[in-house]
C-alpha positions in Angstrom: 104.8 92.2 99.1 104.2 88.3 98.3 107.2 87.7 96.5 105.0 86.9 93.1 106.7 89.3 91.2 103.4 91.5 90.1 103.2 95.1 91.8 101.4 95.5 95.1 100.3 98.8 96.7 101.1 100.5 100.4 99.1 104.0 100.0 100.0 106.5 102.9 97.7 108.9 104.7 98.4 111.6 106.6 95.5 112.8 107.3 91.8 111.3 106.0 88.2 112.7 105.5 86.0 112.2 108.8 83.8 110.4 105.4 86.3 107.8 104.7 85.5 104.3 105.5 88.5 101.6 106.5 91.7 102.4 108.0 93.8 105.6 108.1 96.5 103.4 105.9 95.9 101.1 103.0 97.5 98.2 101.6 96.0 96.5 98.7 97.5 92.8 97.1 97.6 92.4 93.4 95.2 89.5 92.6 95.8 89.0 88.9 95.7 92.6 88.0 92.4 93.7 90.7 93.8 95.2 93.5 92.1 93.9 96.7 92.4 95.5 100.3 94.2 93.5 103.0 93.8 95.1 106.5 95.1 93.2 108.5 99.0 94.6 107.5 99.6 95.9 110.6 100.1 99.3 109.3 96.5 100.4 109.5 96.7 102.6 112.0 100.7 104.0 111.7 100.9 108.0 112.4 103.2 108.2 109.1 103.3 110.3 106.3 105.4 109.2 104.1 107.8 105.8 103.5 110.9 104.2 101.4 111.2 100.4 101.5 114.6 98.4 101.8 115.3 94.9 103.1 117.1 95.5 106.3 117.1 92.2 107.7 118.3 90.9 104.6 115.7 88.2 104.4 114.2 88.9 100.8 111.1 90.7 102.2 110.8 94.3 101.3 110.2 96.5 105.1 108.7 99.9 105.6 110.9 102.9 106.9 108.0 105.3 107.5 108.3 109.3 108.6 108.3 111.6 109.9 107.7 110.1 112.8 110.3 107.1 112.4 109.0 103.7 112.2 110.5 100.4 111.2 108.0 98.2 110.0 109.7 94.5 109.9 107.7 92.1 107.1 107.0 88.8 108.8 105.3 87.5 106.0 103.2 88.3 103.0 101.7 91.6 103.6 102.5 91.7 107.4 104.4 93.7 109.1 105.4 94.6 112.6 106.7 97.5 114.3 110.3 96.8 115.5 111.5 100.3 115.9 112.7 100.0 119.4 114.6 96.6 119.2 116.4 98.3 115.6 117.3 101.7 117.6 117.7 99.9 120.9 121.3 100.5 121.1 120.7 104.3 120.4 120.5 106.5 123.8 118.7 109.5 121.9 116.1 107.5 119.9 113.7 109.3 120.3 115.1 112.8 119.3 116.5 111.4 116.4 113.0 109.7 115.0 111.3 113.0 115.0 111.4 115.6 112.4 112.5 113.0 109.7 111.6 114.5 106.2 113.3 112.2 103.7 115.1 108.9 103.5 117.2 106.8 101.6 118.8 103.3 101.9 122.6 103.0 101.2 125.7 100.8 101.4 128.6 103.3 103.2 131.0 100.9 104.4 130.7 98.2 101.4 129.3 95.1 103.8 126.6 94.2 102.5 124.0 95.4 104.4 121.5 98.2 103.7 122.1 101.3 106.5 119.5 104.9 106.7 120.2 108.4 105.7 117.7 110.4 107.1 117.4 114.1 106.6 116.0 116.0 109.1 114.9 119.7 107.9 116.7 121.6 110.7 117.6 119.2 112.8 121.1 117.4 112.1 120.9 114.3 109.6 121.3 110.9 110.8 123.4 108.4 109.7 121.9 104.8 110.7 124.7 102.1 110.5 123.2 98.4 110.0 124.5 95.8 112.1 124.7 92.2 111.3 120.8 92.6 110.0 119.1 93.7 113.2 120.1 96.9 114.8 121.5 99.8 114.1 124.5 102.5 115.1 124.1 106.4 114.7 127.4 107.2 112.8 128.7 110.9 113.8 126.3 113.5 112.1 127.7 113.4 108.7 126.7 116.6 106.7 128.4 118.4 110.1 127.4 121.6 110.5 124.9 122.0 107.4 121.4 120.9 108.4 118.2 122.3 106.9 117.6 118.9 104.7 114.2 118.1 102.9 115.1 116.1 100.9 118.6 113.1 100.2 119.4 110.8 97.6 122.2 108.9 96.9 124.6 107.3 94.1 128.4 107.3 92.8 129.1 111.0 91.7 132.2 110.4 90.9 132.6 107.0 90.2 135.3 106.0 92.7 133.2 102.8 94.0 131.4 104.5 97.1 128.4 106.1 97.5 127.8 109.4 97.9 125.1 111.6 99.2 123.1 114.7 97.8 121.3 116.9 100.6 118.4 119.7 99.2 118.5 122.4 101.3 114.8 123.8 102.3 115.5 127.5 102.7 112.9 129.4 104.9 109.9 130.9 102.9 110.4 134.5 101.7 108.6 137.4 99.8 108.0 136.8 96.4 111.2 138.1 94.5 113.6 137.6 97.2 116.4 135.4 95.7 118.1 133.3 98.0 120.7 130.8 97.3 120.4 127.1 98.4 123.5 125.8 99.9 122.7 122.1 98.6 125.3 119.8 100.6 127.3 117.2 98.7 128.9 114.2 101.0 131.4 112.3 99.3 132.1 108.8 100.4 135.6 107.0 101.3 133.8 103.9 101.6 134.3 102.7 104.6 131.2 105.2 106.4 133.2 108.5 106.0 132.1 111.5 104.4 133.7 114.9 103.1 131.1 117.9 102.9 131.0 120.6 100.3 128.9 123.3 98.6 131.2 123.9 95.9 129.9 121.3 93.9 128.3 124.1 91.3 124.6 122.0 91.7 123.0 125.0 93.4 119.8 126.8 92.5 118.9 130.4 93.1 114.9 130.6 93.7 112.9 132.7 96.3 111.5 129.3 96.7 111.8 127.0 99.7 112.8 123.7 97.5 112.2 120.4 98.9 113.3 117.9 95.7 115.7 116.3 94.4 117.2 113.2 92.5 120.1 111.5 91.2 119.9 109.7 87.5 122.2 109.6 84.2 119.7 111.2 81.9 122.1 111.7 79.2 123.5 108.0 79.5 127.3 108.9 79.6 128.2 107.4 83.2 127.7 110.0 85.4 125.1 110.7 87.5 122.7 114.0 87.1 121.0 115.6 89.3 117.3 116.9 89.0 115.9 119.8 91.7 113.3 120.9 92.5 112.3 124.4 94.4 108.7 124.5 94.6 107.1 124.3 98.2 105.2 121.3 98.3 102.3 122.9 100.6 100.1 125.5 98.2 100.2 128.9 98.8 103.1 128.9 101.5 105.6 130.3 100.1 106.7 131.2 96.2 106.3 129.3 93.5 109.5 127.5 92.3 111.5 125.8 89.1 113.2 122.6 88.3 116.6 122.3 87.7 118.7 119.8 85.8 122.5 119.8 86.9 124.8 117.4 84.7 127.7 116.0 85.9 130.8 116.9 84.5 133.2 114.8 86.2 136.2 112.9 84.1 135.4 110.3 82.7 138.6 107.6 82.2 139.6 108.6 79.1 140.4 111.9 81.5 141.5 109.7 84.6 138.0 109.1 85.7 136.8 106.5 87.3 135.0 103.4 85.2 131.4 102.6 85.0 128.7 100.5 84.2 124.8 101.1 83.4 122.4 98.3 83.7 119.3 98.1 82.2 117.1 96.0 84.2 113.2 95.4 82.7 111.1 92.2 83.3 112.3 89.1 84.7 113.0 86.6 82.0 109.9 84.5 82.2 108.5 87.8 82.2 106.7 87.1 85.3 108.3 89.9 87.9 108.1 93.7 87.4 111.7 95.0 87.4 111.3 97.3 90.7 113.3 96.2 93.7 114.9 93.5 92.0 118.7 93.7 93.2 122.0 94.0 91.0 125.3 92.8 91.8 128.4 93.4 90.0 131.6 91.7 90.7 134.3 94.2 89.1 138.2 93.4 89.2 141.4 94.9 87.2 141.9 93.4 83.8 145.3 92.6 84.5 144.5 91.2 87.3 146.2 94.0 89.9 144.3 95.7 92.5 140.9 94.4 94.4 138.2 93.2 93.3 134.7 94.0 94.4 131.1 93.5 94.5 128.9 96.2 94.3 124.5 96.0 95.0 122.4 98.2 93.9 118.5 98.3 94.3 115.9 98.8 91.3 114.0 102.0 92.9 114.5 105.1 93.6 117.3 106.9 95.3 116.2 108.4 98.0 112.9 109.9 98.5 110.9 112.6 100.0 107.0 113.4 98.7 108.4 111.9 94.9 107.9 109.3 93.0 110.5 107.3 91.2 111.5 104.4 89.0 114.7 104.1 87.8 115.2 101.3 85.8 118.5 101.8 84.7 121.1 100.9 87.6 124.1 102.9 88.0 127.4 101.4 89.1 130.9 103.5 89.7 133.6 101.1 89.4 136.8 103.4 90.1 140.0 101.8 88.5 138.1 98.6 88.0 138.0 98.0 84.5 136.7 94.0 83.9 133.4 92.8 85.1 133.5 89.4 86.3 129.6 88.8 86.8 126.3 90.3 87.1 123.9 89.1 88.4 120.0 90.0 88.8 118.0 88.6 91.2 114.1 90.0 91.1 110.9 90.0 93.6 110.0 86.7 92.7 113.4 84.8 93.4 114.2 84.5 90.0 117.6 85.0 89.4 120.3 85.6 86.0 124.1 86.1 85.8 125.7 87.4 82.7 129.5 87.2 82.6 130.5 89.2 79.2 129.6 92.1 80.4 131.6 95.3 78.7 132.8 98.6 81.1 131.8 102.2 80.8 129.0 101.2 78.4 125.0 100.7 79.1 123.9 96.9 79.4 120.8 95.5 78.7 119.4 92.9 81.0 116.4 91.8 80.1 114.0 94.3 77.8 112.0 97.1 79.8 
């Protein structure tokens, strides 16, 4: 939260012991390895549950997107923050409908500009598409998962390495006896890149479980390009509903040997002075055709998670679809501290190591 590159903490109440002492919400600064409280964040008091943070402004400083009551918490300098939810959905007639009922969220590129827009998945309301604007407000996009609502849970990534992102919806099915089966129409949305989305179920990443399921997250765990999928269907809340499983899902889309699209994995660890922790450093890669035909394109990925509900996540290792891109120009790593390092002989559809984890 200060830009020194060591690991701060934002810990999120929902509810607290009549006991406890200090504020509903706590924020605590790394001080070489002792965490101290600060509390004086401006968050003390938020009615939040749960949050992701993404740079919406775009000025370096990580923000707060805090549900399920939507908030937009705005850093205005080391650990401060201040509530500018109205003047980012000011231009939103239905603001307030659309900020309640938000269970998950994820930050995401759609149209390739640059700027960091909102997926937020609404349980049975319909999902919201938040749009960013030069850096300060946004546009709801048409509901993009049309008529399939029922979302706990979103993340996000290149499922078919084309060059856009795509979207992953869990579907939280309504609690049933113990033995009842019931399939979980999970909701894929493939990207055009330019905002769009195509909906399907077909997508064969669909788990059978009498229960609810709220979980779910996209990572290559067998390192071959393509991006996995992990769900959960366990009911967060004890004693609710059933008990439920994980499920892993790998992705068996071509790869370009079998007219797939190209890829690239980057390994990002420490900065290289070793002073900055890897997470929410940003990657960009500049990809072009070899022969020098076709566009060429920068993608940025975050060092995080993808998406998030009531998880915890730290994927290290970046994913990038490159579609018929086949040469990376430059990549280029630019960490919490401001520290920054470009490599330019950078191989395709191959893992690359940054700096060591």
């Amino acid at each position: 939260m200060d830009r020194d590159g060591d690991l701060d903490l934002i810990l999120l109440n929902y509810v607290v012991s009549p006991k406890a002492s200090g504020p509903r919400q706590r924020v605590y600064e790394n001080v070489n390895g002792v965490y101290v409280r600060r509390n004086d964040s401006g968050l003390e008091d938020a009615n939040v549950e749960r949050a992701i943070l993404t740079d919406l402004n775009g000025d370096g400083w990580m923000d707060v997107v805090a549900f399920p009551f939507l908030r937009i918490y705005i850093a205005t300098s080391p650990f401060t923050f201040a509530d500018r939810t109205y003047h980012w959905l000011r231009d939103i007639p239905n603001r307030r409908s659309i900020g309640s009922s938000v269970w998950a969220a994820a930050e995401l590129d759609v149209n390739g500009d640059g700027r960091w827009d909102l997926y937020l998945a609404r349980q049975w309301q319909p999902d919201v598409l938040l749009v960013n604007h030069g850096n300060s407000r946004f546009v709801a996009a048409p509901p993009p998962a049309g008529k399939h609502r029922g979302h706990s849970d979103v993340t996000v990534g290149d499922f078919n390495n084309d060059g856009a992102t795509d979207v992953f919806l869990s579907y939280a099915a309504e609690p049933v006896a113990a033995g009842g089966a019931v399939a979980r129409p999970d909701v894929l949305l493939t990207g055009d890149g330019d905002g769009g989305f195509t909906a399907s179920t077909d997508h064969g990443a669909n788990q059978v479980s009498p229960a609810a399921g709220d979980s779910v997250q996209a990572f290559d765990y067998d390192r071959d390009g393509r991006l996995d999928l992990l769900i959960g269907a366990g009911d967060e809340v004890a004693g609710r509903g059933p008990l439920g499983s994980w499920s892993l899902f790998a992705n068996t889309s071509p790869l370009p040997d079998d007219g797939g699209g190209h890829w690239l994995l980057v390994d990002v660890g420490r900065s290289p002075n070793r002073r900055a922790a890897p997470s929410n450093a940003l990657v960009t890669v500049t990809a072009a055709s070899a022969d020098g035909t076709g566009s060429t394109r920068s993608i940025v990925r975050r060092v995080g998670g993808a998406g998030g509900s009531g998880i915890t996540d730290d994927l290290r290792v970046v994913h990038f679809g490159l579609g018929d891109r086949d040469a990376i120009e430059e990549l280029t790593v630019e960490w919490s501290d401001g520290s920054t390092a470009t490599w330019t002989d950078v191989p395709v559809d191959a893992r690359f190591v940054v700096t060591a984890v």
